[in-house]
N, C-alpha and C positions, 0 to 999 in steps of 0.2 A: 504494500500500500504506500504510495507516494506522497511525500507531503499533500500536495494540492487536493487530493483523494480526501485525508485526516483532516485539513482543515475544513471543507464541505461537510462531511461529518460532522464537526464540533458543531458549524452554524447551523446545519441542522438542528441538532440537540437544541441551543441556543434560543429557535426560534419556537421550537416546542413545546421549551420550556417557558418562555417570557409568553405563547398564545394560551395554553395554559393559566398560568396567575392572570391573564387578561381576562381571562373568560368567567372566573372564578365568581361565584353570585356573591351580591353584597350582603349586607345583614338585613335590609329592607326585602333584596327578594326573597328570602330565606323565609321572613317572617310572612310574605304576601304567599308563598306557596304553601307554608302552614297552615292559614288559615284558609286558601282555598279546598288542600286535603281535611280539612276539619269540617268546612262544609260538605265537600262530597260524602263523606262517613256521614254528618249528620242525615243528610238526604237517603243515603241508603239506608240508614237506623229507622227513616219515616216509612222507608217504603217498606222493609220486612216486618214493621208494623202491621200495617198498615194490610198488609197480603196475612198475616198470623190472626189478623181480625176477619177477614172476610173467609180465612178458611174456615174460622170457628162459627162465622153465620151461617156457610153452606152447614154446616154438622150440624149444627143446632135445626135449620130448615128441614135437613133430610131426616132427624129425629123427630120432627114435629109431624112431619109427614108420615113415618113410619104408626105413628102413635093414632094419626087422625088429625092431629089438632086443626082445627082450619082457620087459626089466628094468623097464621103466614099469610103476605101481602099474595102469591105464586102458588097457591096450597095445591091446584088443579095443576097445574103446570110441571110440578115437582115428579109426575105418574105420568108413564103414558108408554107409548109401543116406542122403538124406535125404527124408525124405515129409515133409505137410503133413496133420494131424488138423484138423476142425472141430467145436467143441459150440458147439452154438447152441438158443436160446428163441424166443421171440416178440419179444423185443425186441433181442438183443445174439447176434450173433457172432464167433466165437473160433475164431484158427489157431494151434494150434501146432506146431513144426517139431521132426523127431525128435531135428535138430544144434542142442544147447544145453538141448532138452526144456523150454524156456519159450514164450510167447506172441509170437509174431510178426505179428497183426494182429488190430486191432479195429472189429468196423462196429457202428455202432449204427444200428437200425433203427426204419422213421419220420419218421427225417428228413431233408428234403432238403439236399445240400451247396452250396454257394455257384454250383455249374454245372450245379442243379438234377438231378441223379440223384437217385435217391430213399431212398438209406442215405446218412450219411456214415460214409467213415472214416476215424476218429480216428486210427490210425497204421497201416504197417505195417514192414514189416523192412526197408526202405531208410530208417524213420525210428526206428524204438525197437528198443533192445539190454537185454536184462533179464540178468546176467551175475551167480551165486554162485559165490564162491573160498573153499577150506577150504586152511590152513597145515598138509600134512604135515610129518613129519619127514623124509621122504626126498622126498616130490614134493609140486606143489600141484595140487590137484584144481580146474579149474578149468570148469564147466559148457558155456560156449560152445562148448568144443574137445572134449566127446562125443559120439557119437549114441547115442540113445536106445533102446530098443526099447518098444513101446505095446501094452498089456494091458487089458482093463477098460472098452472104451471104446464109451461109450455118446455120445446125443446131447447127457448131462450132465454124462460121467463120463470121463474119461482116467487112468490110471496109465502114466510114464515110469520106465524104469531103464534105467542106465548101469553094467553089471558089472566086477568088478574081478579081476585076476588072482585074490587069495588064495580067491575064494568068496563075497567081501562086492557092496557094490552101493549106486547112488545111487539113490534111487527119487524122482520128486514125484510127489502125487498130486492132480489135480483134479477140483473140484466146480462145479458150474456154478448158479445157484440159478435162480427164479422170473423175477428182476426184470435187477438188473445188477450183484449181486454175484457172485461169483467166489471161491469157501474152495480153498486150496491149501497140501498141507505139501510140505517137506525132508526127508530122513533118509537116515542113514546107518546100512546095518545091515557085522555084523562086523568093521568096520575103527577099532576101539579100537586098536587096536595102532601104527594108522598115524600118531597123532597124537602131543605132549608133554602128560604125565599131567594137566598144567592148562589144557589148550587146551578153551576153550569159548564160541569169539568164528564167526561165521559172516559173511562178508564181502557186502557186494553194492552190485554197478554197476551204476546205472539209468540210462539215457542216452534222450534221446527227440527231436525237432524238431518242434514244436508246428504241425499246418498251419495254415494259413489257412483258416477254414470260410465266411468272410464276405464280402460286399463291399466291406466298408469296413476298407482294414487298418489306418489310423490308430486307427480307433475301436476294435476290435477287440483293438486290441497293449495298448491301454489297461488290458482286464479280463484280457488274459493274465497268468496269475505263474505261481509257484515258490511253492506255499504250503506248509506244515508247521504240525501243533500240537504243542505241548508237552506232554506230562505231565502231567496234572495242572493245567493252564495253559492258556492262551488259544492261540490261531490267529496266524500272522504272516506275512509273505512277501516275497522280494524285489523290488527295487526294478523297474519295470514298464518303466522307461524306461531301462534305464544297464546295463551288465555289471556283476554283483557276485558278489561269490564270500560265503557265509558259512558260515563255522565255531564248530559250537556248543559246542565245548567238553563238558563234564559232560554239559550238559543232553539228558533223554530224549526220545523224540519217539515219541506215538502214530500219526500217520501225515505221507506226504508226499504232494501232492498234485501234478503236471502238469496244470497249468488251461488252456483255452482261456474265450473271451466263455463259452460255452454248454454247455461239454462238460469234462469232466475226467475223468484217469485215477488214481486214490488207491491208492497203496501201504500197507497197515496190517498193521503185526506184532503177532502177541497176546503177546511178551515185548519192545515196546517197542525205540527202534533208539538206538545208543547207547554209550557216550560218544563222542565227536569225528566226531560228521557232519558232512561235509561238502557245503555246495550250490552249484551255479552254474547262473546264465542269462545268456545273452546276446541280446539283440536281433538279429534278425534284416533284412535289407534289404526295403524295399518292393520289388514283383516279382519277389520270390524264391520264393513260395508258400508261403515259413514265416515263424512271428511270433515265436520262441523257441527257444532251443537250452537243455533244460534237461538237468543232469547232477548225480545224487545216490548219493555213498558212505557206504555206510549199515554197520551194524556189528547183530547181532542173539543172541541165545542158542544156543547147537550143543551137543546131546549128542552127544559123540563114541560113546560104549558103542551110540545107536541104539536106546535106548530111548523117548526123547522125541523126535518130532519138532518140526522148527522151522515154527511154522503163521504163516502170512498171509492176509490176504483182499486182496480189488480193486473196489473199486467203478468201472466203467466205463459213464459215462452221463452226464447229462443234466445241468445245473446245476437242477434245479427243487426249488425250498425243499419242497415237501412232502411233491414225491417221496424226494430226499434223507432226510429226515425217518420215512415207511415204509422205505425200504429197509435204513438205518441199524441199524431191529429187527432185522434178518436176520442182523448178527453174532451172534458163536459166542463172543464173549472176553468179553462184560460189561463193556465201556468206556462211559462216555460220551465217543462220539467229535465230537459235533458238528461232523460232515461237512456240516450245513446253515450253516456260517462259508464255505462258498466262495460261496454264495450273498450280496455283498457287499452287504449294506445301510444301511451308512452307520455316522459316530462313534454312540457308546451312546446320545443323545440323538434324532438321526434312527433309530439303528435300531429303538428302542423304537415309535415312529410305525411306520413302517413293519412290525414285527415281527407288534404288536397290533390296527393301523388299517388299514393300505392292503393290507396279505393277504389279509384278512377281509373288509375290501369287494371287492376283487378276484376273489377268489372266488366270492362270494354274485353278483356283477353276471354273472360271466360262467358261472356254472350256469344262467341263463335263453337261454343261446346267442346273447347279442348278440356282432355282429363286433368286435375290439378296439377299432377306431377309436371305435366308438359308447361302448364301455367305457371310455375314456379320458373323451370329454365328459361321461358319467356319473357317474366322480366327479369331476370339475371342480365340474358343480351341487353334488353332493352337498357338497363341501367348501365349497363358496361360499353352503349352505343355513347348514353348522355356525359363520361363520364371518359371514356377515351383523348378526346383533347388535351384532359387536365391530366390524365398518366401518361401521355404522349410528352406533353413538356417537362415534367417529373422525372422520367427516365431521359428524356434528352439534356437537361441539366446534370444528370450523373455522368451521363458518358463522357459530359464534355468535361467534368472533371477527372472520366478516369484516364482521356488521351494525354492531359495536361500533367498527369504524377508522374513520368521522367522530369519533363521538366521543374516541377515542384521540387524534387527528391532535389534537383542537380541544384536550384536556384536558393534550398534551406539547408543543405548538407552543413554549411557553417555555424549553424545555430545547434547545436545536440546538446550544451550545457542546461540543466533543466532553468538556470534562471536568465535562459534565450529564448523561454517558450514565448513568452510576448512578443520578441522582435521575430522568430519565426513567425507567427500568426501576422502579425504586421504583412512581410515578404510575402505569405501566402496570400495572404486581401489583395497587396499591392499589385501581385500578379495578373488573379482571377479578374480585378480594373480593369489592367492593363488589356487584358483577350476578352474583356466581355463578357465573362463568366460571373454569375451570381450563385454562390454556394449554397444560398436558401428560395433558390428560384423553385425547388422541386418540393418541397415542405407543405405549401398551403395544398396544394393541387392535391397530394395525397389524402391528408387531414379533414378535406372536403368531402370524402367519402364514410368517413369514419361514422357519420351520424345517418351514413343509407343504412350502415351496419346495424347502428342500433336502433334506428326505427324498423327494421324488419324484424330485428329481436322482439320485439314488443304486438309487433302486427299479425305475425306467422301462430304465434299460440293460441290467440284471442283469433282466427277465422275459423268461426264453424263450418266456412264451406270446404276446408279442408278435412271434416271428421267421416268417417270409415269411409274414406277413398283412397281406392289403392292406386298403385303403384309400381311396376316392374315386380319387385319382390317383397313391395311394401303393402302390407293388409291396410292399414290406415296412416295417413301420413299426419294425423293431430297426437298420434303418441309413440311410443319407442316400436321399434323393430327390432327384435331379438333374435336373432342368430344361436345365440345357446343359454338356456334357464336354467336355475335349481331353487331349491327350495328354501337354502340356507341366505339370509342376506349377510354379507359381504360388506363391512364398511368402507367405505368410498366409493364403490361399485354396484352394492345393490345385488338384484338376486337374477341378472340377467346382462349378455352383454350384445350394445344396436351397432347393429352393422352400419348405420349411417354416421353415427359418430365415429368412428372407423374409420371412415373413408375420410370425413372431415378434419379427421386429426392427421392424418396420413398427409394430406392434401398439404395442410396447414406447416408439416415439417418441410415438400417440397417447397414452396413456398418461402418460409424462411430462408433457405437453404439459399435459395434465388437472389434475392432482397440480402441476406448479408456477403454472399458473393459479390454480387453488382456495389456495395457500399465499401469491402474490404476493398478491390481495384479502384477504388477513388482516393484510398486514405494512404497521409503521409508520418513517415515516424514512428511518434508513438503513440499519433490513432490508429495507425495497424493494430501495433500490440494489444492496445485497449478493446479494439475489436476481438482482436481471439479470444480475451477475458470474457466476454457477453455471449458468446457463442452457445456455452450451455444453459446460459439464461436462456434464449432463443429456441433452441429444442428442449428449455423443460416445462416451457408455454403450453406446446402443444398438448401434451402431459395433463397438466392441470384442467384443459378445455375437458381431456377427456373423464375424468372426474365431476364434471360439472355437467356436460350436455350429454352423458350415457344414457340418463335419464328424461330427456328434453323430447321434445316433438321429432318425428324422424323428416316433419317436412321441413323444420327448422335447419336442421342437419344438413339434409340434401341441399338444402337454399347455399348454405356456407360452403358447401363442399364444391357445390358447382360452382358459384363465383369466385373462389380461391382457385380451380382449375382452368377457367378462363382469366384468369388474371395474371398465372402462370404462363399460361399459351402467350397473352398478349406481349409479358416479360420477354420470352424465348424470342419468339415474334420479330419482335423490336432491336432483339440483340444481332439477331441472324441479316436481316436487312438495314444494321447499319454499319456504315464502311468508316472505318475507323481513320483511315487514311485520309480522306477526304472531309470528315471532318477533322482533324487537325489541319489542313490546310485552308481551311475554310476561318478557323482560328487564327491562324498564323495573317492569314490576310485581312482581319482586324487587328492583332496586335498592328503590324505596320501603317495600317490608320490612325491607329490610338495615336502610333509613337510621333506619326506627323503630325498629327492634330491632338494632344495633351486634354484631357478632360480634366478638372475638378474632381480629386480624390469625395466620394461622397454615400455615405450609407455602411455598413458594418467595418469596412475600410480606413472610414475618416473616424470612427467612434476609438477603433481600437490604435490607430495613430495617435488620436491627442494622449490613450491613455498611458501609449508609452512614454510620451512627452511629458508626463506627470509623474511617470516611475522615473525616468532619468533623471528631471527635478529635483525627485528626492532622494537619489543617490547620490548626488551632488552635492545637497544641502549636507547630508549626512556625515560626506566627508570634510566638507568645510568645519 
């Protein structure tokens, strides 16, 4: 390790340490996040409350009812058969059960589920509990614990009511639409009287177990959340990997979302849910057939008088951005809900690419009925069409530095003392001036690409028009391709190894291999040597990828795999049809320009001139 190496190092350290004590919270935050965590505990102490009272009404109600007693505000309500109603479209079917009068399972239709049947479904009443509570004065009316009686009911249309002693009655009423929305109100007619004159809070427990629809659960747990937007505000969710519980406080919330990779189920109220929601998920175990335990207490508008009903909708369906996007029209409340945010397509920078580019070509490619696979190499070219000028000049600023290292080698041979690395670097600018050459002319053109990269990271996993379409020897290109499985998992590897990660990492060493070839023939000294130091940094990259995308989409894979071999091809390419001789000649007859005509040392050139002229300063001074 070379001084100059050790002291980067230190200021490393230096700066890590001094961002560190910067970042350090003061005693004010300290104290403001205390008492924010002091609130949220309080809040949740209200709430588990709060739920330990209303379990004990249900018990109390269902032993009053056992007994006869017919003082319960629900006493009829509390008895009854329970049946199973179905509305169904062409795309989405709907059970609901008469005990509770909510939704007890959803199939959406179309598509195949991970054990190939040919609907999945997305939940049913061993995994999702849809549960409204209203705060009597005397009782709590609690939905799970009535039966219902069902009127109105068509293949689109259902009306539930739950009647009350006095004459009054719970009604909801549902609408089924076109696609995979779902309009459904609450209400409460003649039981004003039952409540306190400012009771106007309507309660609700959404409880759900997110299945597994896929083959790949690691992969899959990945794109599962717990998403909610804001009011007014952006989309967010909880953590994907960890149990977290979060409490929003104030803040309103136009809808909650139960996501799976492909599928989601969207709770949306059209008066907002709100204040002190509370969400949690937890992860669920590999081989358990669930990826999520997700649980959301929500708070919403109630007219008690039964005037207004309390309305929601449900979008139950598909993750598809554009389906999403039409269906979205079909609300009733005039939000902009931007239900196409669960569609995840990356920070604002990749989303933007992806939002305006890779939709747009995806679309257009795959309205000519090519199979995905073929769609994916399609735009690999296409991108590698848009994207060739700027690796064109990239690699022709390298060449022209690798003709130029004789001459480098002959023009810095006198500089080898290490504290001549400046006035070498100087020689080397003054040269590269002198011919025309810009040594970071090929940097940006490269660096340009980097964000296609990672906006297809984020686009490739999230298209369900990739899921069970195959492939050459690929069953579904939305999850791995295994080549050989067992039963034992394997830390870092898992219990199966994708041939497309394979290729991609394969790819990715030729590739490198390319790339620091073409960089080692450029470099002088002792960035040769420092090159050959990086080398195994370089192939133990590849290494690493393959620990991390073994498990990844295999369309993902192939995407990387093909564009790293055409990038290769274009590398080979480039190096093959260019004539080395003729560009150095072509060089040489600008240096002879320059030399007639002297330009203005100007740009990394003149930066590292003055600083020599600063170091000599102070050797000078030093010696005086």
């Amino acid at each position: 390790m070379n001084r100059d190496t050790l002291i980067g190092f230190i200021l490393i350290g230096v700066v890590l340490v001094a961002f560190s004590w910067w970042n350090q919270p003061t005693q004010e935050q300290i104290d403001a996040y205390q008492h924010q965590q002091d609130s949220i505990a309080a809040v949740q102490k209200d709430a588990e409350v709060k739920a330990k009272m209303a379990e004990a009404e249900r018990k109390a109600e269902a032993e009053a009812a056992a007994k006869g007693d017919t003082t319960a505000l629900f006493y009829q309500a509390l008895n009854g058969e329970q049946k199973d109603i179905v509305l169904k479209n062409d795309k989405l079917e709907l059970t609901f059960s008469t005990k509770g009068g909510t939704i007890s399972k959803a199939v959406i239709l179309g598509f195949e589920d991970k054990d190939s049947a040919k609907n999945v479904t997305l939940f049913d009443s061993n995994d999702q509990q849809m549960n409204f509570m209203l705060a009597g004065k005397n009782d709590n009316i609690v939905t799970q614990d009535l039966f219902f009686t069902s009127s109105d009911v068509t293949d689109r249309t259902l009306t539930m009511t739950a009647p009350a002693q006095n004459g009054g009655n719970i009604v909801f009423k549902y609408e089924l639409g076109d696609d995979y929305m779902l309009h459904f109100s609450l209400q409460a007619n003649g039981l004003a009287g039952q409540f306190a004159p400012n009771y106007k809070q309507l309660d609700i427990q959404w409880n759900s177990r997110a299945r597994q629809q896929e083959k790949g659960f690691m992969f899959e747990n990945r794109y599962a959340t717990l998403t909610y937007k804001e009011k007014d505000g952006g989309t967010d969710y909880l953590s994907e990997t960890s149990e977290k519980t979060e409490t929003l406080g104030e803040e309103r919330l136009d809808w909650v979302a139960f996501k799976n990779q492909f599928f989601s189920a969207v709770l949306i109220s059209k008066d907002d849910f709100g204040p002190y929601s509370a969400l949690h998920s937890t992860p669920q175990e590999k081989g358990s057939g669930y990826l999520k335990n997700y649980e959301a207490s929500l708070h919403t508008q109630f007219d008690p008088k039964g005037i207004n009903a309390s309305e929601f909708e449900m979008y139950i369906g598909p993750n598809d951005f554009r389906l999403i996007k039409d269906v979205e029209e079909q609300s009733r409340f005039g939000k902009d809900l931007d239900l196409e945010q669960l569609v995840y397509l990356g920070w604002p920078l990749f989303r933007i690419i992806n939002r305006w580019f890779t939709i747009y070509v995806f679309d257009w490619l795959t309205s000519f009925g090519f199979n995905m696979g073929v769609v994916l190499i399609l735009i690999t070219l296409l991108l590698k069409a848009i994207t060739y000028p700027m690796v064109k000049k990239s690699y022709m600023s390298s060449a022209k530095m690798r003709v130029l290292k004789p001459k480098l080698d002959e023009a810095t041979k006198q500089y080898n003392k290490p504290e001549d690395q400046m006035q070498k670097q100087q020689a080397m600018m003054q040269l590269y001036s002198q011919y025309g050459v810009s040594p970071l002319s090929g940097c940006l053109p490269m660096l340009i690409q980097m964000p296609i990269w990672i906006a297809m990271f984020n686009f490739v996993p999230n298209a369900i028009q990739l899921r069970r379409e195959s492939f050459l020897w690929i069953d579904d290109l939305s999850t791995y391709d295994p080549i050989v499985e067992w039963n034992t998992n394997i830390w870092g590897i898992g219990d199966h190894l994708s041939l497309t990660c394979i290729l991609f990492c394969v790819a990715n060493i030729l590739y490198s291999y390319m790339t620091m070839r073409q960089q080692r023939d450029q470099m002088v000294g002792a960035q040769a040597e420092q090159m050959k130091m990086m080398q195994w940094m370089m192939y133990l990259m590849p290494l690493m990828f393959f620990f991390m995308f073994n498990d990844y989409s295999a369309g993902l894979n192939f995407y990387y795999f093909v564009s790293l071999f055409f990038s290769a091809t274009i590398m080979w390419v480039l190096r093959k049809t260019t004539d080395d001789a003729k560009l150095l000649a072509i060089l040489e007859a600008r240096y002879q320009e320059n030399k007639k005509n002297p330009k203005k040392v100007s740009g990394l050139a003149a930066r590292l001139e003055a600083m020599q002229k600063q170091v000599e300063e102070m050797q000078q001074q030093r010696k005086k």
